[in-house]
PDB file of N, CA, C, O and CB in Angstrom:
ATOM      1  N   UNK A   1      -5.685 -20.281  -0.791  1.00  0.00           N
ATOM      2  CA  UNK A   1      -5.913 -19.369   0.325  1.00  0.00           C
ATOM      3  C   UNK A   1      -5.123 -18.083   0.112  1.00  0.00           C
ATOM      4  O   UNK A   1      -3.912 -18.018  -0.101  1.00  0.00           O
ATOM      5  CB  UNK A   1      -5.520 -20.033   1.665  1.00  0.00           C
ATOM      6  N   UNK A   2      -5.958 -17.096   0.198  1.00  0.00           N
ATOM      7  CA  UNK A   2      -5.134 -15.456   0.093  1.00  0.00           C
ATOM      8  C   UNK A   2      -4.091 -15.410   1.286  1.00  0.00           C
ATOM      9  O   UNK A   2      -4.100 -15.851   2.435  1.00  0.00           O
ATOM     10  CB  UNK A   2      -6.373 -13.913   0.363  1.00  0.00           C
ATOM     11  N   UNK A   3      -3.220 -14.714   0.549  1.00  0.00           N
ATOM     12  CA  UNK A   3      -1.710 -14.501   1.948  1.00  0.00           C
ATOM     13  C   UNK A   3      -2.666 -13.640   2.880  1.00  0.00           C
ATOM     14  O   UNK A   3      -3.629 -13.009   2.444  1.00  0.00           O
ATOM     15  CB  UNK A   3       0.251 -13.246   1.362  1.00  0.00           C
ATOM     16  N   UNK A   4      -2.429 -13.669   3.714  1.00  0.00           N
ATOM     17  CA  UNK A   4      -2.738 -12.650   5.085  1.00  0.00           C
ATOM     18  C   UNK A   4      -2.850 -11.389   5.637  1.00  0.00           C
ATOM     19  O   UNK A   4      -3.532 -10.774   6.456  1.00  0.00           O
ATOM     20  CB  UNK A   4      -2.172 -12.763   5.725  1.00  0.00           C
ATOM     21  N   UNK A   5      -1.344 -11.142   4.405  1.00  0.00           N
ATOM     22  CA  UNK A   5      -0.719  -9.465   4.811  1.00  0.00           C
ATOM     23  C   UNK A   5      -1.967  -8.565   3.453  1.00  0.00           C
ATOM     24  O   UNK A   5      -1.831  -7.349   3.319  1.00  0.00           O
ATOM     25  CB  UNK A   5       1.851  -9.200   4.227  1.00  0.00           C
ATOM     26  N   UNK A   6      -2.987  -9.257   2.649  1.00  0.00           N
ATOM     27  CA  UNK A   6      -3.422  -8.692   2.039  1.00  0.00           C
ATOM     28  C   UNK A   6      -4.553  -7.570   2.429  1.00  0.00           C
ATOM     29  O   UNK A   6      -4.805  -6.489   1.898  1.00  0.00           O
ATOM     30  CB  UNK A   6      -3.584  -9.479   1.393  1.00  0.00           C
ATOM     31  N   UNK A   7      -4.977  -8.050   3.243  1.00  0.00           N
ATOM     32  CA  UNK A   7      -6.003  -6.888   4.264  1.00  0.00           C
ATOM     33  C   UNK A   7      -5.540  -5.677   4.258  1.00  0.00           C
ATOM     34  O   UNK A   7      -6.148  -4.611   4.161  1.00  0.00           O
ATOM     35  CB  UNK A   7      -6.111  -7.155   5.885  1.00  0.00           C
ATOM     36  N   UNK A   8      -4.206  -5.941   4.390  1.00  0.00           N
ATOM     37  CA  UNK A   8      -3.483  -4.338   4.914  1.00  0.00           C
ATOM     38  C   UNK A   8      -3.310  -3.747   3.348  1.00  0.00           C
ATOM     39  O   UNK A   8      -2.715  -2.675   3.234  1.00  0.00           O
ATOM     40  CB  UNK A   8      -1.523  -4.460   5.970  1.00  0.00           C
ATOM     41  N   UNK A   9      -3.799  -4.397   2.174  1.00  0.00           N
ATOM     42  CA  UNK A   9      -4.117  -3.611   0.618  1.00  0.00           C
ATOM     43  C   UNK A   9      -5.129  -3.020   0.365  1.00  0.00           C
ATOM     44  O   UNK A   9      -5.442  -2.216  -0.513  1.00  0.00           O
ATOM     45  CB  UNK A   9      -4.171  -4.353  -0.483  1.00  0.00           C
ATOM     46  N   UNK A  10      -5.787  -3.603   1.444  1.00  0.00           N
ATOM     47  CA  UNK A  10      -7.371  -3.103   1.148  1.00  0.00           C
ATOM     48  C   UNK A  10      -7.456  -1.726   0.665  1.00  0.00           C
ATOM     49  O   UNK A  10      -6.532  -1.060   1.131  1.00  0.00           O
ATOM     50  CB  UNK A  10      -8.321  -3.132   2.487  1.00  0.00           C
ATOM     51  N   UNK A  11      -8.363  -0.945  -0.230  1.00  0.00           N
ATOM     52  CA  UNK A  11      -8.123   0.518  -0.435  1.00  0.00           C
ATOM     53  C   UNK A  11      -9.745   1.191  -1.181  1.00  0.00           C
ATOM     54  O   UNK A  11      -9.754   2.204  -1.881  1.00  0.00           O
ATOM     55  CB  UNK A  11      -6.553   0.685  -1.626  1.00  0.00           C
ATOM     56  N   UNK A  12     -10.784   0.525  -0.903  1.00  0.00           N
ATOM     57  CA  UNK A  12     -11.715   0.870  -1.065  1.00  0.00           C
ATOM     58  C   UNK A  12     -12.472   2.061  -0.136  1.00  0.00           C
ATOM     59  O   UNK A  12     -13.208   2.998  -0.446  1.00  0.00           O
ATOM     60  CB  UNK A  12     -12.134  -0.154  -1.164  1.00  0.00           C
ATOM     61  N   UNK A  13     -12.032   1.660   0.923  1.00  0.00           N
ATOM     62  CA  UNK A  13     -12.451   2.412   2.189  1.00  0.00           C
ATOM     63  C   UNK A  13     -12.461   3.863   2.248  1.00  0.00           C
ATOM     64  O   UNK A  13     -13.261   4.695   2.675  1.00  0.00           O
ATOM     65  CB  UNK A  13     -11.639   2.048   3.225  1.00  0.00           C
ATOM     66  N   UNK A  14     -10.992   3.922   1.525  1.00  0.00           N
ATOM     67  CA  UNK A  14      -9.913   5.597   1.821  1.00  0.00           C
ATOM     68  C   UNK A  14     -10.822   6.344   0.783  1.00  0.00           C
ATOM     69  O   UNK A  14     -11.279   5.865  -0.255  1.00  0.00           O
ATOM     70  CB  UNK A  14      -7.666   5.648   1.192  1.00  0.00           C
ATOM     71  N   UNK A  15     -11.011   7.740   1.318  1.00  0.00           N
ATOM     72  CA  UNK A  15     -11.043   8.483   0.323  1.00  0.00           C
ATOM     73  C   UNK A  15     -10.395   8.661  -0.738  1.00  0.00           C
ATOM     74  O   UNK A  15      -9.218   8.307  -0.665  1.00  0.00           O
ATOM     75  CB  UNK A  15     -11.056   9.204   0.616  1.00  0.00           C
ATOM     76  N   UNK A  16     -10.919   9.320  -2.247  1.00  0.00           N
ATOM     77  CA  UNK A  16     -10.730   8.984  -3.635  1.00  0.00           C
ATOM     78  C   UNK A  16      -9.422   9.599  -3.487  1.00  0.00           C
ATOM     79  O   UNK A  16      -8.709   8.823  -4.124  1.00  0.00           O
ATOM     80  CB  UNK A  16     -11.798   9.535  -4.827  1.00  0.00           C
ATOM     81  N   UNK A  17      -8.606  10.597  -2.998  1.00  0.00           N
ATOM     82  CA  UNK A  17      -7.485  11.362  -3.254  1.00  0.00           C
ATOM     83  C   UNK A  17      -6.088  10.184  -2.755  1.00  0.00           C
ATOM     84  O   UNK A  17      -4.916  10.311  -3.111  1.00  0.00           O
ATOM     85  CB  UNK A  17      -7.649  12.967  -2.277  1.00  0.00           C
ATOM     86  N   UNK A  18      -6.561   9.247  -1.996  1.00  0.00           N
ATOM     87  CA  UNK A  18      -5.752   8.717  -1.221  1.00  0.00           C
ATOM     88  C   UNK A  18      -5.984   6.754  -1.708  1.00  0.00           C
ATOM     89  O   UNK A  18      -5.233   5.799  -1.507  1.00  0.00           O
ATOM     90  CB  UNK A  18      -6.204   9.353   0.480  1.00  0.00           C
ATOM     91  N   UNK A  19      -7.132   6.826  -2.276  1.00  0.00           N
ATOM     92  CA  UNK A  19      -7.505   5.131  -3.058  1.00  0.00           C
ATOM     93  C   UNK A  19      -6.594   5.133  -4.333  1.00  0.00           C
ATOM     94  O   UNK A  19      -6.028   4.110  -4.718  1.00  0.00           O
ATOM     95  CB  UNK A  19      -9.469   4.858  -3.711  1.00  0.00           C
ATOM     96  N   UNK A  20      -6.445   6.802  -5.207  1.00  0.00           N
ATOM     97  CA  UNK A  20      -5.886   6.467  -6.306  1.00  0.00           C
ATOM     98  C   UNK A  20      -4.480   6.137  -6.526  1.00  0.00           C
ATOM     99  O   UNK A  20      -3.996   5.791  -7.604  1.00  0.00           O
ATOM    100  CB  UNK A  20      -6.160   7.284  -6.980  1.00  0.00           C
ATOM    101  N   UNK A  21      -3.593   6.331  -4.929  1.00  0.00           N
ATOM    102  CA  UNK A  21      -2.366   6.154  -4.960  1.00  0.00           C
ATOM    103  C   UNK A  21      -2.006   4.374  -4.662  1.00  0.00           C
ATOM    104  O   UNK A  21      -1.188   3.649  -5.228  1.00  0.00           O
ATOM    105  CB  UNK A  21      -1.801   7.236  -3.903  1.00  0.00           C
ATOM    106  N   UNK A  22      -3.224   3.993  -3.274  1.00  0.00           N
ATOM    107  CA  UNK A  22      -3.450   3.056  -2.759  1.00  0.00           C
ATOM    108  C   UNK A  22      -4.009   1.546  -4.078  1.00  0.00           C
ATOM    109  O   UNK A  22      -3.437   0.464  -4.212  1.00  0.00           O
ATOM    110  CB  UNK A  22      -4.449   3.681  -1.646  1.00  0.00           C
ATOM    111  N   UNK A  23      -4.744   1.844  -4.524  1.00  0.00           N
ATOM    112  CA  UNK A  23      -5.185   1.207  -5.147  1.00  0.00           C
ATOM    113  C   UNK A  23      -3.891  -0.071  -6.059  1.00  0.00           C
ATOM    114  O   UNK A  23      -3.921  -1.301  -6.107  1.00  0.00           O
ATOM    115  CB  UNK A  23      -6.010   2.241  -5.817  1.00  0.00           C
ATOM    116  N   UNK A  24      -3.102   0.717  -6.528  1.00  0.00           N
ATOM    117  CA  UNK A  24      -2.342   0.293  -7.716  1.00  0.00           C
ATOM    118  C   UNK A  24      -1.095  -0.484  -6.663  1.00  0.00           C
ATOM    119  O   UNK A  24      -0.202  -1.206  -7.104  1.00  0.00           O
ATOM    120  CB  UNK A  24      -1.787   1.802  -8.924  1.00  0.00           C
ATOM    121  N   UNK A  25      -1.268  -0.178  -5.381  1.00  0.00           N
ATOM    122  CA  UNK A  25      -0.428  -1.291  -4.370  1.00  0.00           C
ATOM    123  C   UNK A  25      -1.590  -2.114  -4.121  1.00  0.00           C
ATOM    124  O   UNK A  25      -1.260  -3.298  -4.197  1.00  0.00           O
ATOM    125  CB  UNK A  25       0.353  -0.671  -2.774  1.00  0.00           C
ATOM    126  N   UNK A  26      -2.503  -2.005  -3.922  1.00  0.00           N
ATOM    127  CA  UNK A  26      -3.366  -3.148  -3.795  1.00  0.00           C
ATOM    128  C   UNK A  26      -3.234  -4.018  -4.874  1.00  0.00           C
ATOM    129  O   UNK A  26      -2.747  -5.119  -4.615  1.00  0.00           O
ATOM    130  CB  UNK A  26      -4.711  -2.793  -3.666  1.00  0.00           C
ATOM    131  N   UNK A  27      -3.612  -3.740  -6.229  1.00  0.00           N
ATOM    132  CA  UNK A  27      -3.508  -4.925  -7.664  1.00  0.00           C
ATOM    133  C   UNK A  27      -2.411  -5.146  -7.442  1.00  0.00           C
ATOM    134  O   UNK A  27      -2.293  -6.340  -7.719  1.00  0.00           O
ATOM    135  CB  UNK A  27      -3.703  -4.548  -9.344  1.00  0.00           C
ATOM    136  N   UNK A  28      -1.428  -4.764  -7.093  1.00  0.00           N
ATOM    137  CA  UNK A  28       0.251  -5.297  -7.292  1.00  0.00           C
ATOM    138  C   UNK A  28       0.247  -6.652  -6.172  1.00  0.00           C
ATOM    139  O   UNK A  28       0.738  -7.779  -6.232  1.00  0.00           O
ATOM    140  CB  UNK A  28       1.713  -3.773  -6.683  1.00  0.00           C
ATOM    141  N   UNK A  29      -0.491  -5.991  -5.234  1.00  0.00           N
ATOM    142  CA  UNK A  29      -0.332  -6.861  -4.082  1.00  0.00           C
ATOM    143  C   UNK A  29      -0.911  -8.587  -4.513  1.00  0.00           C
ATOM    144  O   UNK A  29      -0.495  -9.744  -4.451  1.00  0.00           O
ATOM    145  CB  UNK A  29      -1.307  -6.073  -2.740  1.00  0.00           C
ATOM    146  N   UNK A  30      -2.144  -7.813  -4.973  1.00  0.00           N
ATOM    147  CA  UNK A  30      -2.818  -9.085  -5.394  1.00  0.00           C
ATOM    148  C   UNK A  30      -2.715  -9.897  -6.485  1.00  0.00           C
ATOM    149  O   UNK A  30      -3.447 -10.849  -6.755  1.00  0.00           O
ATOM    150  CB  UNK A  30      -3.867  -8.914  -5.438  1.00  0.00           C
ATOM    151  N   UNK A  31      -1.759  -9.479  -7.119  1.00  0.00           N
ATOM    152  CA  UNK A  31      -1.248 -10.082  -8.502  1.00  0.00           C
ATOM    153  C   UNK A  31      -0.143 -10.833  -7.909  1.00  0.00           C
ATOM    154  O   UNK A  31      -0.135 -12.030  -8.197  1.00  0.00           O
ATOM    155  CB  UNK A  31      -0.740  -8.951  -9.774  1.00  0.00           C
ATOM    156  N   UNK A  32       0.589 -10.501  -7.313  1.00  0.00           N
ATOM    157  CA  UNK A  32       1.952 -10.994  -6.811  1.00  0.00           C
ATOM    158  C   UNK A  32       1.313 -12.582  -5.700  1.00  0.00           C
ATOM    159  O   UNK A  32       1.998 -13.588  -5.514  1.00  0.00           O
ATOM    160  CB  UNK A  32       2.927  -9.345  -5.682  1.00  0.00           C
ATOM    161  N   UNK A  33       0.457 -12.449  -5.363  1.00  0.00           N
ATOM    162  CA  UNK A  33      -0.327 -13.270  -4.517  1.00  0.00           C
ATOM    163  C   UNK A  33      -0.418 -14.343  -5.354  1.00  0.00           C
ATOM    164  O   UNK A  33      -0.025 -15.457  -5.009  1.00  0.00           O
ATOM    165  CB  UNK A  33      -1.651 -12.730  -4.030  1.00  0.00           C
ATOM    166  N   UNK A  34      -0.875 -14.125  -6.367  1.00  0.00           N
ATOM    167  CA  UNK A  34      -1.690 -15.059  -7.161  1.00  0.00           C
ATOM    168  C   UNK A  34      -0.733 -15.586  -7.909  1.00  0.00           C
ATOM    169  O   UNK A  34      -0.980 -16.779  -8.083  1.00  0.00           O
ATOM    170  CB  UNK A  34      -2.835 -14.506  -7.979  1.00  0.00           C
ATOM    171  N   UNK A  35       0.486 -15.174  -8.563  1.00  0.00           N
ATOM    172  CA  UNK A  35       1.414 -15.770  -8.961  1.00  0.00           C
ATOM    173  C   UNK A  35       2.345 -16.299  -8.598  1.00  0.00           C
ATOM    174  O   UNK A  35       2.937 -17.192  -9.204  1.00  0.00           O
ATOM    175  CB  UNK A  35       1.687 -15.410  -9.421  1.00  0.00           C
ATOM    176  N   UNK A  36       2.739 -15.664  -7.152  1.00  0.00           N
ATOM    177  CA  UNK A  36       4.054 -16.907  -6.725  1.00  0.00           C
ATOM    178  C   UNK A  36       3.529 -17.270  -5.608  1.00  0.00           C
ATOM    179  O   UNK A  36       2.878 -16.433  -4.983  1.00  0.00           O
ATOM    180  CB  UNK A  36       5.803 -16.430  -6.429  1.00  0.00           C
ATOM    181  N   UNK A  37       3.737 -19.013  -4.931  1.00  0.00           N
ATOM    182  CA  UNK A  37       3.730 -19.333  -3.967  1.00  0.00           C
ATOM    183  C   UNK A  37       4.197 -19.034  -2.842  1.00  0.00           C
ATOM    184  O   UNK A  37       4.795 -17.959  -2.796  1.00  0.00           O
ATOM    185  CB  UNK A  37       3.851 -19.943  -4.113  1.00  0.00           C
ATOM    186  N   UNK A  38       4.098 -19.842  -1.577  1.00  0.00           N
ATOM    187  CA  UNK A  38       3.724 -18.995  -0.121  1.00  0.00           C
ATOM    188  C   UNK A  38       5.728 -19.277  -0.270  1.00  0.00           C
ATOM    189  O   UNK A  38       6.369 -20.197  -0.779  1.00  0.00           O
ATOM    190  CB  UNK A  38       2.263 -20.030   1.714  1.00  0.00           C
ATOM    191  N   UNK A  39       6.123 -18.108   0.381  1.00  0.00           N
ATOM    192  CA  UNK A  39       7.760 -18.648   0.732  1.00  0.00           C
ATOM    193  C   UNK A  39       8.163 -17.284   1.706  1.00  0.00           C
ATOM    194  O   UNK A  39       7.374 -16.343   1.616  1.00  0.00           O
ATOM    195  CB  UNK A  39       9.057 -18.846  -1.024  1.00  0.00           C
ATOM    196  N   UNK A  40       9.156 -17.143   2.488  1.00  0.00           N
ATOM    197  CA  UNK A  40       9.785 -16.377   3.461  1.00  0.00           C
ATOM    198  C   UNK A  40      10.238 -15.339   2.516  1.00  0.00           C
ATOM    199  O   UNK A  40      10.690 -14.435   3.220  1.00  0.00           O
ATOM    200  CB  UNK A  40      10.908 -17.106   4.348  1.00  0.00           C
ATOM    201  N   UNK A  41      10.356 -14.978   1.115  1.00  0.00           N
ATOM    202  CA  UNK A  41      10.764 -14.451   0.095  1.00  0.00           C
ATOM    203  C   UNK A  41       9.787 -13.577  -0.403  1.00  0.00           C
ATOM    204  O   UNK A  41      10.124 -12.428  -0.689  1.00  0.00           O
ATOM    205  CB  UNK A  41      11.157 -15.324  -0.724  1.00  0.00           C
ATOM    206  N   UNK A  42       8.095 -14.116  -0.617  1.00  0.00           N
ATOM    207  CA  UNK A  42       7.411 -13.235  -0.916  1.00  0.00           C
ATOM    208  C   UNK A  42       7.121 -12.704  -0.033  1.00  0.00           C
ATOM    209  O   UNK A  42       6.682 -11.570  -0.226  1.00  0.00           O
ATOM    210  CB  UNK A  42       6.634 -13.424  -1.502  1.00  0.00           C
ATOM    211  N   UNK A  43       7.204 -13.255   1.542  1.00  0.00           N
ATOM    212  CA  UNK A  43       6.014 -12.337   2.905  1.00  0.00           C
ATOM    213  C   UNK A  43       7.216 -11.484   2.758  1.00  0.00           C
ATOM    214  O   UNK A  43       6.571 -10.468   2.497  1.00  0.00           O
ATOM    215  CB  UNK A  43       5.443 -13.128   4.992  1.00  0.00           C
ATOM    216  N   UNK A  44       8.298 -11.128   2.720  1.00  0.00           N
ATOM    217  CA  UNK A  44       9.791  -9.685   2.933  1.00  0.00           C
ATOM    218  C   UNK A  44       8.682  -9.193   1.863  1.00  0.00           C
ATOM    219  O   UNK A  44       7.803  -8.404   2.208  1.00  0.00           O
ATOM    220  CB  UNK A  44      12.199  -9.924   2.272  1.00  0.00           C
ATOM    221  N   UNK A  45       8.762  -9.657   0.659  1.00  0.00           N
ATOM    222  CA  UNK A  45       8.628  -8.832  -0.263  1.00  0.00           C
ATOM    223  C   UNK A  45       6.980  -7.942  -0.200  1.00  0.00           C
ATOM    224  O   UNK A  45       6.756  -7.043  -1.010  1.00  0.00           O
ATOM    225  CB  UNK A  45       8.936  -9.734  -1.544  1.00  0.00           C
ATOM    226  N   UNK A  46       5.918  -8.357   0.879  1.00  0.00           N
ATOM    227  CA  UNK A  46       4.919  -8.202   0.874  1.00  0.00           C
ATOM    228  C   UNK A  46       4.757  -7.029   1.867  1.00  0.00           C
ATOM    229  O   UNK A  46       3.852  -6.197   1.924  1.00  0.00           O
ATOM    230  CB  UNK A  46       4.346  -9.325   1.002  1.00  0.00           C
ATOM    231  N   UNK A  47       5.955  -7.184   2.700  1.00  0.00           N
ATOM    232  CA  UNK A  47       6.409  -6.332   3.629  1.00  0.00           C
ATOM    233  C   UNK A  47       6.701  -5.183   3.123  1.00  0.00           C
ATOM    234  O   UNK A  47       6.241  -4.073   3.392  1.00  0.00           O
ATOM    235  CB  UNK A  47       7.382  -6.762   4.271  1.00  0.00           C
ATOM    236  N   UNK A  48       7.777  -5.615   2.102  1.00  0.00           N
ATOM    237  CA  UNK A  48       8.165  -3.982   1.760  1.00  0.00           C
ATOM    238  C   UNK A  48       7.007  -3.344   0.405  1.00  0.00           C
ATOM    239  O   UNK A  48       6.986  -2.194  -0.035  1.00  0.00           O
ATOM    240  CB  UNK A  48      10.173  -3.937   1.052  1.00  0.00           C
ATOM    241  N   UNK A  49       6.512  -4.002   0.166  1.00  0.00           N
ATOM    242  CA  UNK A  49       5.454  -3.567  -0.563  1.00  0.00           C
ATOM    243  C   UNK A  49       4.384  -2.621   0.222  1.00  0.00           C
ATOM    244  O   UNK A  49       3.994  -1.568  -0.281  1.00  0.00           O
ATOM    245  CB  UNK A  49       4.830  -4.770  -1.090  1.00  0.00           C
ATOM    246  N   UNK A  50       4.079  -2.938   1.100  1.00  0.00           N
ATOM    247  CA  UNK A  50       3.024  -2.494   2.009  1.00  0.00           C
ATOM    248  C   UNK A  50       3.833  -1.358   2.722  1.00  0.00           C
ATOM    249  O   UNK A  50       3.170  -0.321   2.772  1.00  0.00           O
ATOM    250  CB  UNK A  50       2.404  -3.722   3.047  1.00  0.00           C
ATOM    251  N   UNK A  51       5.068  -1.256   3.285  1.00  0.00           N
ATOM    252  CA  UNK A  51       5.944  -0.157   3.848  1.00  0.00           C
ATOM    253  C   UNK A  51       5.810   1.042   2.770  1.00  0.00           C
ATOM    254  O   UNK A  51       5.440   2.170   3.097  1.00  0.00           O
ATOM    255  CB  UNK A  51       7.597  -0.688   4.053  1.00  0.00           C
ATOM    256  N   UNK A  52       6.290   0.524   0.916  1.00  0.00           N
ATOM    257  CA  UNK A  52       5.982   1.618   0.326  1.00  0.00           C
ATOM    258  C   UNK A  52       5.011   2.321  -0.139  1.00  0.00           C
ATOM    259  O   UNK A  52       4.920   3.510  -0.444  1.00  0.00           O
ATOM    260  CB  UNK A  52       6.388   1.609  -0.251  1.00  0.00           C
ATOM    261  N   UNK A  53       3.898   0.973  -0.171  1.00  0.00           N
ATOM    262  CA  UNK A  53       2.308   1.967  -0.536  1.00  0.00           C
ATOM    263  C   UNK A  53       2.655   2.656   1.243  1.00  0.00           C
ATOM    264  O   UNK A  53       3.286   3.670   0.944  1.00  0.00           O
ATOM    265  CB  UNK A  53       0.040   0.584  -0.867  1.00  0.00           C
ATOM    266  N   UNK A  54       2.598   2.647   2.481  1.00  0.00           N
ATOM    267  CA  UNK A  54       1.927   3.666   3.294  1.00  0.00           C
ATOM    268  C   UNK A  54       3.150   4.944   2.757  1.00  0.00           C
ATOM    269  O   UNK A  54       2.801   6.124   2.718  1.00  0.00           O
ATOM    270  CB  UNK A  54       1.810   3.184   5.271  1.00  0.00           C
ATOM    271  N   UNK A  55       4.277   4.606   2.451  1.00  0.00           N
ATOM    272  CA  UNK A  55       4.684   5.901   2.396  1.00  0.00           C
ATOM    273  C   UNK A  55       4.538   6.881   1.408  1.00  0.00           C
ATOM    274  O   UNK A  55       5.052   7.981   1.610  1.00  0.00           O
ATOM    275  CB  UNK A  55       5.707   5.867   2.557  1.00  0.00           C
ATOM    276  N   UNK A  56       3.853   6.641   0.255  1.00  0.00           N
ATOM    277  CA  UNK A  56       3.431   7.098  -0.977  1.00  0.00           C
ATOM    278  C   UNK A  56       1.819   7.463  -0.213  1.00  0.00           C
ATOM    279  O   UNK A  56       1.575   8.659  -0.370  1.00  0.00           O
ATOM    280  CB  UNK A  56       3.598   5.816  -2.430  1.00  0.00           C
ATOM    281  N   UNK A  57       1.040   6.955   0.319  1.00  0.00           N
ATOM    282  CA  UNK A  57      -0.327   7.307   0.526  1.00  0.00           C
ATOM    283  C   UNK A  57       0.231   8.667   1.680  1.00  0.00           C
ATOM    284  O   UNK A  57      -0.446   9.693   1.606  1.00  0.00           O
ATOM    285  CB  UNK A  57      -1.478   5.784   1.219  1.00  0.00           C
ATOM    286  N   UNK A  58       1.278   8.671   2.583  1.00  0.00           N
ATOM    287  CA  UNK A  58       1.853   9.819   3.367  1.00  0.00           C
ATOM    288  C   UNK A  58       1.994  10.681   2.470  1.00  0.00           C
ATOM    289  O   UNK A  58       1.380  11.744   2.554  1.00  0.00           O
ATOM    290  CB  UNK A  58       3.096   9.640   4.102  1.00  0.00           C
ATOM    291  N   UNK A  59       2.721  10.448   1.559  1.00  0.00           N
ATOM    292  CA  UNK A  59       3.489  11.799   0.991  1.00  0.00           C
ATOM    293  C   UNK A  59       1.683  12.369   0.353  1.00  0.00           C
ATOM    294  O   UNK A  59       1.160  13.409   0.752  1.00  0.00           O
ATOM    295  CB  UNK A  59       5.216  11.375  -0.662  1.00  0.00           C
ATOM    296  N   UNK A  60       1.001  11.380  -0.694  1.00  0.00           N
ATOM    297  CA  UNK A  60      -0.072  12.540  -0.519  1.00  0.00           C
ATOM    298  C   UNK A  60      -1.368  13.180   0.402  1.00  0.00           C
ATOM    299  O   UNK A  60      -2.343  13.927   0.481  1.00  0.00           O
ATOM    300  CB  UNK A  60      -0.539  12.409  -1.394  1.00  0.00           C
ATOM    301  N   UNK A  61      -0.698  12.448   0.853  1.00  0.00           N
ATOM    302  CA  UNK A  61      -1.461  13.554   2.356  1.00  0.00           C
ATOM    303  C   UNK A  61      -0.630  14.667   2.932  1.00  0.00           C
ATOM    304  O   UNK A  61      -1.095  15.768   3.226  1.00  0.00           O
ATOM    305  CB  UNK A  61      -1.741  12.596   3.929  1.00  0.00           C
ATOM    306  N   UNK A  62       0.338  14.396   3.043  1.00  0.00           N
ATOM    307  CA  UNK A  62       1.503  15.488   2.728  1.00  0.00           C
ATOM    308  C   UNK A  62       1.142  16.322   1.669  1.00  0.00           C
ATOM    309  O   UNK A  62       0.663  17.381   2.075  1.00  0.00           O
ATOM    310  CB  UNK A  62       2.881  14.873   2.325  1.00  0.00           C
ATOM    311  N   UNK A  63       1.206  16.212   0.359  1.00  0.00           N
ATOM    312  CA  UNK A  63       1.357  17.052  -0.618  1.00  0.00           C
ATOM    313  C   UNK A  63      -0.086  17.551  -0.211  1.00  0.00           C
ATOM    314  O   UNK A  63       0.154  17.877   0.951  1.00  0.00           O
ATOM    315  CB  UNK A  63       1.740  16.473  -2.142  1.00  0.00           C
ATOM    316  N   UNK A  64      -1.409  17.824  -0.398  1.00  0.00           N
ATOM    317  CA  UNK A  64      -2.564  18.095   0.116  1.00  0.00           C
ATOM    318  C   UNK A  64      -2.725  18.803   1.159  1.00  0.00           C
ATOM    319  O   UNK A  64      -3.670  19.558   1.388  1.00  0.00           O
ATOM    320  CB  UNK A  64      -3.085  17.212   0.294  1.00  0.00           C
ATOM    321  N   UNK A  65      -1.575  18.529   1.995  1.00  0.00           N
ATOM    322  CA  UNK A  65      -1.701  19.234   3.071  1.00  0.00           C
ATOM    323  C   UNK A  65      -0.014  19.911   3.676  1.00  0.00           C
ATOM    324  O   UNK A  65       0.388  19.578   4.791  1.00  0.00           O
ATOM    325  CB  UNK A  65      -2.509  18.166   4.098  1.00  0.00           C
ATOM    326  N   UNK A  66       0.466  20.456   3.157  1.00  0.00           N
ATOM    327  CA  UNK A  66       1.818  20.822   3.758  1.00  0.00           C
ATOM    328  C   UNK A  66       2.128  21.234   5.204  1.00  0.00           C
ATOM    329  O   UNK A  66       1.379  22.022   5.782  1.00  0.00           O
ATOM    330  CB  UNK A  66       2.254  21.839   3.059  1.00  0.00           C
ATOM    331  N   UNK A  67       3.116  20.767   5.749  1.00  0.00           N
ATOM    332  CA  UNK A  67       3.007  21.329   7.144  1.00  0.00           C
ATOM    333  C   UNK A  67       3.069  22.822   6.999  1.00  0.00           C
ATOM    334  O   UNK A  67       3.162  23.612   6.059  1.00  0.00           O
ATOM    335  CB  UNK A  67       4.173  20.800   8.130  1.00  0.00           C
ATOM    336  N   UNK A  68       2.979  22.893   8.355  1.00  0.00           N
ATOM    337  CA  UNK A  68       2.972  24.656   8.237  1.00  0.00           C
ATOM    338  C   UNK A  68       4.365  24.674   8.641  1.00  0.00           C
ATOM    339  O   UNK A  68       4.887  23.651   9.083  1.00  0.00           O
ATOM    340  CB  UNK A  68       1.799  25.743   9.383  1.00  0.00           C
ATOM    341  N   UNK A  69       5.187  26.075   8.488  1.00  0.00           N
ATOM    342  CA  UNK A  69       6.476  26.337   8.942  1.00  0.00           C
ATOM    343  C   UNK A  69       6.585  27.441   9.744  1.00  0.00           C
ATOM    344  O   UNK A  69       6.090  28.532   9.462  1.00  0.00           O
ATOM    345  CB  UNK A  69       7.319  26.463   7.953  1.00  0.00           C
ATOM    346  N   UNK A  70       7.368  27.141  10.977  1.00  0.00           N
ATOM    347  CA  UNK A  70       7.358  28.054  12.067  1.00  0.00           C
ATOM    348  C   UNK A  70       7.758  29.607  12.028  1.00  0.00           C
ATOM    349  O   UNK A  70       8.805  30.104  11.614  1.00  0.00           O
ATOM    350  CB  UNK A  70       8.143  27.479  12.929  1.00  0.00           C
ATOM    351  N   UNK A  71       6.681  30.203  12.551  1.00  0.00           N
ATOM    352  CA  UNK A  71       7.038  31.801  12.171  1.00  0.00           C
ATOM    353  C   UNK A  71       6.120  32.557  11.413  1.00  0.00           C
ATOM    354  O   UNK A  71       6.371  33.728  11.129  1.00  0.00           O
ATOM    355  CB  UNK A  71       8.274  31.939  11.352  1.00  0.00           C
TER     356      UNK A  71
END
């Protein structure tokens, strides 16, 4: 049975600018799945996996789009 938190890898959906960052946390995700069993050790680790793909898929939406600066 696939872990749970894998949905949230999904990365087909996103547009191509934002799948190519996404993507390579998805295979990680799903490799890591498939090789170690269920334990309180991999769901942290699935956690922070998923914390750093969204913040890498931010930054390029960020970079793509810079805020504007006041003034």
């Amino acid at each position: 049975m696939a872990n749970r938190m894998l949905k949230w890898f999904e990365f087909k959906h996103l547009p191509d600018r934002l799948k190519e960052v996404s993507a390579h946390f998805g295979d990680l995700a799903q490799q890591m799945d498939d090789l170690l069993p269920e334990s309180a050790e991999k769901t942290a680790g699935m956690r922070k996996l998923l914390e750093a793909k969204d913040c890498f898929v931010r930054a390029r939406i960020e970079a793509d789009d810079p805020p504007k600066s006041d003034g």
